[in-house]
C-alpha positions, 0 to 999 in steps of 0.5 A: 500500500501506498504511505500516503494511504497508509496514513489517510486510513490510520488517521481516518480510522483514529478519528472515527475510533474516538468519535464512535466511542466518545458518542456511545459513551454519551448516548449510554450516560443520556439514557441513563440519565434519563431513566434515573432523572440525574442529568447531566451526571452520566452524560459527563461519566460517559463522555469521559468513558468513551473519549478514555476508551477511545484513547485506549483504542488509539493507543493500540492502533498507532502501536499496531501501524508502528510494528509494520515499520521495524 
């Protein structure tokens, strides 16, 4: 594969990693919220669950896109 794609899709897939996680997060924290009438505690709690899930993903992705190069 081309390094410049390489790169397009590492970035691409580090973007949709975070903002799928982030969003899911918030979505459980919403519902939870909403079930328990606390809002806007568990949005906050799943905002920052899904951007430190997120975080962790991008972690392993950028580790698995560096091993290709040693």
């Amino acid at each position: 594969m081309n390094d410049g794609l390489g790169y397009l899709a590492l970035f691409s897939e580090i973007g949709l990693v975070l903002l799928v996680t982030t969003l899911a997060g918030v979505a459980a924290g919403y519902w939870l919220d909403q079930r328990l009438g606390t809002l806007p505690i568990f949005v906050l709690v799943g905002f920052f669950a899904g951007a430190g899930t997120g975080a962790v993903g991008i972690y392993r992705l950028i580790t698995r896109f560096l091993k290709r190069f040693e």
